[in-house]
C-alpha positions as CSV (number, residue, x, y, z in Angstrom):
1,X,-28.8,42.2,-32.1
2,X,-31.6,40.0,-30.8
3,X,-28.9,36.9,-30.2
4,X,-26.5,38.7,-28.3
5,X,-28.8,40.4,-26.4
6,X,-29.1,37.3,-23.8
7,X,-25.6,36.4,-24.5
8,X,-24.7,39.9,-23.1
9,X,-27.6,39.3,-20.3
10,X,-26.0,36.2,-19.0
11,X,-22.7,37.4,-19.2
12,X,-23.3,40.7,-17.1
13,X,-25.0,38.1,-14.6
14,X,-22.3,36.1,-14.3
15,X,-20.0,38.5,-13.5
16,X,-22.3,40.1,-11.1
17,X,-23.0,37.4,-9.1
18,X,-19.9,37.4,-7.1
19,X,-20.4,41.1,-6.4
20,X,-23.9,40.3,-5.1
21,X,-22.5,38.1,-3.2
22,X,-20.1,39.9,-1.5
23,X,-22.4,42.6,-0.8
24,X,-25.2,40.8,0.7
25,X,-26.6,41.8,4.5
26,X,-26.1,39.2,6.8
27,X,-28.7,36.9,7.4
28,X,-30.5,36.7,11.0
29,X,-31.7,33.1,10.6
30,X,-28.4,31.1,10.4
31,X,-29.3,29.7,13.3
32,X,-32.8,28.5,12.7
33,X,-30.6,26.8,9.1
34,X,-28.2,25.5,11.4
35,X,-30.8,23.9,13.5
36,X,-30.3,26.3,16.7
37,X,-32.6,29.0,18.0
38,X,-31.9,32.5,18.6
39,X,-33.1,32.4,22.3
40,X,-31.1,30.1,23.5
41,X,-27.9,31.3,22.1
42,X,-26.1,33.0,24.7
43,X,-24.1,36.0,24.6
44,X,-20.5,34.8,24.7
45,X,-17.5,37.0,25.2
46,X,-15.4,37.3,21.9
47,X,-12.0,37.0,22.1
48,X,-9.7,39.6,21.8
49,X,-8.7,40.7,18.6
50,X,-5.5,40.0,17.5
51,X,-2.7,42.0,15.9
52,X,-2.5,41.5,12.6
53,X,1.2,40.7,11.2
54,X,2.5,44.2,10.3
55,X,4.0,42.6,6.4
56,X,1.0,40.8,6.1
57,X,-1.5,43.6,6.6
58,X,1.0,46.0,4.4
59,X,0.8,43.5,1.7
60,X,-2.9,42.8,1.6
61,X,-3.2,46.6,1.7
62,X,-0.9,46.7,-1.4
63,X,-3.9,44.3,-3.4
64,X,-5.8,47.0,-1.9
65,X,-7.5,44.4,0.6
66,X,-7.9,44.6,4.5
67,X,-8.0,41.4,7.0
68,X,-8.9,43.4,10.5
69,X,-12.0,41.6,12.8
70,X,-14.9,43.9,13.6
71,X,-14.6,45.4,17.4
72,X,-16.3,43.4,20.3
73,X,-19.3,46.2,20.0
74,X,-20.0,45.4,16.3
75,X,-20.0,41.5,16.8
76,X,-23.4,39.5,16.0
77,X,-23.7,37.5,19.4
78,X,-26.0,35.0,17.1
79,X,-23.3,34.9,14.0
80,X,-20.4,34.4,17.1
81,X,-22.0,31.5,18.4
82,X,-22.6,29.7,15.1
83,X,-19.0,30.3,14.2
84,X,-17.9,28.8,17.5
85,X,-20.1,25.6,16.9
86,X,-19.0,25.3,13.3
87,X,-15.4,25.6,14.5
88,X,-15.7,23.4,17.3
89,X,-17.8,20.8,14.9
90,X,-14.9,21.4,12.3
91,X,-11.8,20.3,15.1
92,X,-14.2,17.7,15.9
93,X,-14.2,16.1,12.3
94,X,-10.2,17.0,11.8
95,X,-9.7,14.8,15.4
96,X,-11.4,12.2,13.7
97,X,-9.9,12.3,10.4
98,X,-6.5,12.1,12.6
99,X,-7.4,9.5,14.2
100,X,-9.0,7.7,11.3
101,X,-5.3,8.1,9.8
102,X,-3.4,6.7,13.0
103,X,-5.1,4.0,12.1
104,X,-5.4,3.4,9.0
105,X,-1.2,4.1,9.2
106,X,-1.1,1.6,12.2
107,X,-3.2,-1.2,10.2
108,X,-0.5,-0.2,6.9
109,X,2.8,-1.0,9.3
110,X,0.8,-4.3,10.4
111,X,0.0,-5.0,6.9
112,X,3.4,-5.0,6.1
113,X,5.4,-6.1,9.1
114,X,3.1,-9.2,8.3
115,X,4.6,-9.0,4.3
116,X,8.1,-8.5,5.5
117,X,7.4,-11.9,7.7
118,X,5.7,-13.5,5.4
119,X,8.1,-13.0,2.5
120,X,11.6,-13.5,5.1
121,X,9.1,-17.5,5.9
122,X,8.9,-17.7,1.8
123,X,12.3,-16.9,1.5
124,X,13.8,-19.2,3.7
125,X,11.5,-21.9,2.4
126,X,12.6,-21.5,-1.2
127,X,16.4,-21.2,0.3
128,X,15.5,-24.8,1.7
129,X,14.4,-26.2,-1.0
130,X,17.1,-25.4,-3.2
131,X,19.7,-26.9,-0.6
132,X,17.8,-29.7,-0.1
133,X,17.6,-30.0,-4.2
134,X,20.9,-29.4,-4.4
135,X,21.7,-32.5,-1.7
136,X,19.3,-34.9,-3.8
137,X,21.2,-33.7,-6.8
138,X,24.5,-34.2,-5.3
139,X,23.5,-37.5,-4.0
140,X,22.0,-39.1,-7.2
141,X,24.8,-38.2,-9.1
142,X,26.8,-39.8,-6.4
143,X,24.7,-42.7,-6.4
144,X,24.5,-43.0,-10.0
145,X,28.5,-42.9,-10.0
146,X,28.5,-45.9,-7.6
147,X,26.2,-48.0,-9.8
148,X,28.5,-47.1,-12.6
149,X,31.5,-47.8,-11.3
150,X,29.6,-51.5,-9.8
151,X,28.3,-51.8,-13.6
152,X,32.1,-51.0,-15.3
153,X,33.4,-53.8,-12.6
154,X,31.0,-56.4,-13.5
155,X,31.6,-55.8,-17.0
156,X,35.1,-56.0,-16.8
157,X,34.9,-59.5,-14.8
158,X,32.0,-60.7,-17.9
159,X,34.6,-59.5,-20.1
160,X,37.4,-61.9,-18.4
161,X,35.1,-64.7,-18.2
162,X,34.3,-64.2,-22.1
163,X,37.8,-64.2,-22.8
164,X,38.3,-67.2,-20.7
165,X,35.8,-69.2,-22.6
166,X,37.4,-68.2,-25.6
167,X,40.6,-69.4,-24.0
168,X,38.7,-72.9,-23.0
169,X,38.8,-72.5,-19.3
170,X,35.3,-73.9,-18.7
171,X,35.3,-73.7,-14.9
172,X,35.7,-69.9,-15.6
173,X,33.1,-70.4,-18.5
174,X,30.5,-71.9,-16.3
175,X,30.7,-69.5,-13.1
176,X,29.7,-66.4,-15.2
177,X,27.1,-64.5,-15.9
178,X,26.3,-61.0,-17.6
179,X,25.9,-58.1,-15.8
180,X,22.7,-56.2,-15.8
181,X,22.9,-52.7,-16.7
182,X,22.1,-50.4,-13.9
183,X,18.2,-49.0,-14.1
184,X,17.5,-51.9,-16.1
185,X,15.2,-54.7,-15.7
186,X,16.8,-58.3,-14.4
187,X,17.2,-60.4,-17.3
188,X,14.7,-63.3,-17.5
189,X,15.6,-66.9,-17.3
């Protein structure tokens, strides 16, 4: 019995505490926490009170709840003035969180405007490079083909002077000379 004697104590307070809460007088020195002094704070005419949504009110009566604003006569002046500040200090911060987010979503489409312009330069760069690979390619295998074709000539003509010696034509014999193989180094004398 002694445990759950302070289980049962915290419990209950737990689930008092937003009772309490709830039923709590209002306090006359929000102003003084808020930084603001009770003289000052002028009397300020509320507005009027608006007309609650008839399904709305129905269904918070239903949950057995009701969402009507004291009359003018019952109004704190001191709690109407702090609510005005605080609203007018929350707008403030939501203007500036808006325009924080213009333009933070001003900097993002720069950020990527510059990408897209960036990646369309790299594209086209590598699209360049591949032609201009694909040209060299083109044109050392054309190249090569020419010295091959030069190399298959020669050879043929050292072939006919080789057969000419061997035939005794030593005019023919004399004139000739192998051919170097293309890429290769000269032959030395």
């Amino acid at each position: 019995m002694k445990r759950t004697a302070p289980v049962l104590l915290a419990v209950a307070t737990l689930l008092a505490g937003p009772v309490l809460a709830q039923s709590t007088a209002p306090v006359d020195n929000v102003d003084a926490l808020l930084g603001a002094s009770a003289q000052t704070s002028a009397q300020t005419p509320a507005r009027p009170a608006q007309v609650p949504n008839p399904a709305s009110a129905t269904a918070l009566e239903l949950k057995g709840e009701t969402n009507a604003p004291a009359p003018d006569s019952e109004q704190n002046p001191v709690e109407v003035s702090i609510t005005q500040r605080l609203n007018a200090q929350v707008a403030e911060r939501n203007e500036l969180a808006d325009q924080t987010d213009h333009t933070n979503q001003a900097a993002y489409a720069e950020a990527v405007h510059e990408y897209t312009e960036q990646k369309a330069d790299v594209e086209a760069e590598t699209e360049r490079q591949a032609i201009d690979a694909q040209i060299n390619a083109q044109s050392r295998a054309e190249y090569d083909a020419d010295q091959e074709a030069r190399y298959q000539k020669a050879m043929a003509d050292w072939r006919a002077t080789v057969a000419a010696c061997d035939r005794g034509d030593t005019a023919r014999c004399n004139a000739g000379s192998m051919p170097a193989r293309p890429g290769s180094p000269p032959p030395v004398n």
